[in-house]
C-alpha positions as CSV (number, residue, x, y, z in Angstrom):
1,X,6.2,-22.3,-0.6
2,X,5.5,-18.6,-1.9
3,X,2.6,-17.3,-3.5
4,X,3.8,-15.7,-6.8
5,X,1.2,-13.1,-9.3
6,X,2.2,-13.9,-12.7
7,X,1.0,-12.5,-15.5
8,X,0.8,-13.9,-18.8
9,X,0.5,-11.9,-22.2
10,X,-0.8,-13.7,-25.6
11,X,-1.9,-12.3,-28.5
12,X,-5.7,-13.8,-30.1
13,X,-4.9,-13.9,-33.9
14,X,-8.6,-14.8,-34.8
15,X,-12.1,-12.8,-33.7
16,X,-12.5,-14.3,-29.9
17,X,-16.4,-13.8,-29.0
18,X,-17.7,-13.0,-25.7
19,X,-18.7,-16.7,-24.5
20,X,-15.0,-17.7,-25.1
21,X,-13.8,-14.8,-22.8
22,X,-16.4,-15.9,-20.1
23,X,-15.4,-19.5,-21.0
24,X,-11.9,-18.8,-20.4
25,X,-12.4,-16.5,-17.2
26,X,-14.2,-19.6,-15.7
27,X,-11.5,-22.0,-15.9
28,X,-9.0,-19.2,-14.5
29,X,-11.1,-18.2,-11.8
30,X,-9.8,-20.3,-9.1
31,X,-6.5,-18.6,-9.7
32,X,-7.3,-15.6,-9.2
33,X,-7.5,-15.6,-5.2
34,X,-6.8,-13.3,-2.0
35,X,-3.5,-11.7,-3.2
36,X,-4.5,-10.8,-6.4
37,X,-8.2,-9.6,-5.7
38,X,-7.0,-7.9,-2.3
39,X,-4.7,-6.0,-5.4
40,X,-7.4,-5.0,-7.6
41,X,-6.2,-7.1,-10.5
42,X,-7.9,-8.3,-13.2
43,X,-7.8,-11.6,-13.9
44,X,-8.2,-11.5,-17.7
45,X,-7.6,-7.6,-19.4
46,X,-8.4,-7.5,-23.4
47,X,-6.6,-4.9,-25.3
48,X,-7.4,-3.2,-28.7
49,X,-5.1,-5.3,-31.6
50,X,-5.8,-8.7,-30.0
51,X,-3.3,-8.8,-27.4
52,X,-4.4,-10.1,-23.8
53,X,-2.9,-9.9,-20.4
54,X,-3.8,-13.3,-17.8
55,X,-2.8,-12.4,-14.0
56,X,-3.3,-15.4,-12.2
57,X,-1.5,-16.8,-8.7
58,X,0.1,-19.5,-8.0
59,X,2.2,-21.8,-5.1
60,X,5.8,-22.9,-6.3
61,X,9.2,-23.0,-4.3
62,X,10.6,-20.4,-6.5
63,X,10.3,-17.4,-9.7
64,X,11.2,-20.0,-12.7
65,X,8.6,-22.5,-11.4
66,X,6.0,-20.1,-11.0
67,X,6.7,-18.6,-14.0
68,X,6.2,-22.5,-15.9
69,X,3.4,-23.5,-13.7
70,X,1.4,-20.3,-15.0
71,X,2.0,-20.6,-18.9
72,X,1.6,-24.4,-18.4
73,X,-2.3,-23.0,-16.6
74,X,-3.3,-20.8,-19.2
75,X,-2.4,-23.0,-22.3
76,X,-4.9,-25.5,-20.5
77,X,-7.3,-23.1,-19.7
78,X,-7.4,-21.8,-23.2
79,X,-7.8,-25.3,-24.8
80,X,-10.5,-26.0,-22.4
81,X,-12.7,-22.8,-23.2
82,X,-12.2,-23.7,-27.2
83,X,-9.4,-21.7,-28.3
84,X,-6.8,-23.3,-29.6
85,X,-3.1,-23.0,-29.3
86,X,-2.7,-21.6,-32.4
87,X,-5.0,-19.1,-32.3
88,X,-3.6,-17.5,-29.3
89,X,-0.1,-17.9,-29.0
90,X,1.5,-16.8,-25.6
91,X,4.4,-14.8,-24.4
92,X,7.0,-15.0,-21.4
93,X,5.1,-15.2,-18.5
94,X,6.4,-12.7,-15.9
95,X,6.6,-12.2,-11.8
96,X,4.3,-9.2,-11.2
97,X,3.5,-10.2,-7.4
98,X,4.8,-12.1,-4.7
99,X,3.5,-13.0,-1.2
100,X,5.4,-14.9,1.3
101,X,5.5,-16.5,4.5
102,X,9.1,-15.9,5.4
């Protein structure tokens, strides 16, 4: 199993307030773990026009996996802090980190 960083960019097409941000940071924050902190990544970075970057980590066998497991994260953890899917649509979730054991 490798440890992958992915990061995950959306766009929020409505106002998102501060609570949801915290709200959403919360359910995240157990993704965001040695690699990644060790790093100095940000877990959740706003930017000016809406769009959003999520860097998050998880365990799969391999890139494509990763990749799914992390969109498949953030969609829930957006629905759970109140933001719906519509609202904040994402895009293609890429590798920005690995870290291995072989």
């Amino acid at each position: 199993m490798t440890t992958f960083v992915i990061t995950v960019p959306g766009t929020f097409l409505s106002d998102i307030n501060d609570s949801a941000c915290v709200a959403l940071e919360r359910e995240l924050a157990s993704r965001h773990t040695d690699v990644s902190e060790s790093e100095g990544v940000d877990l959740l970075t706003l930017n000016e026009g809406g769009t959003f970057s999520v860097r998050l980590e998880v365990d799969a066998a391999d890139r494509y996996e990763a990749e799914l497991q992390a969109a498949r994260l953030v969609a829930a953890a957006l629905k759970e802090a109140g933001i719906n899917e519509a609202d904040a649509p994402l895009g293609p979730p890429a590798v920005t980190g690995i870290d291995s054991e072989l």
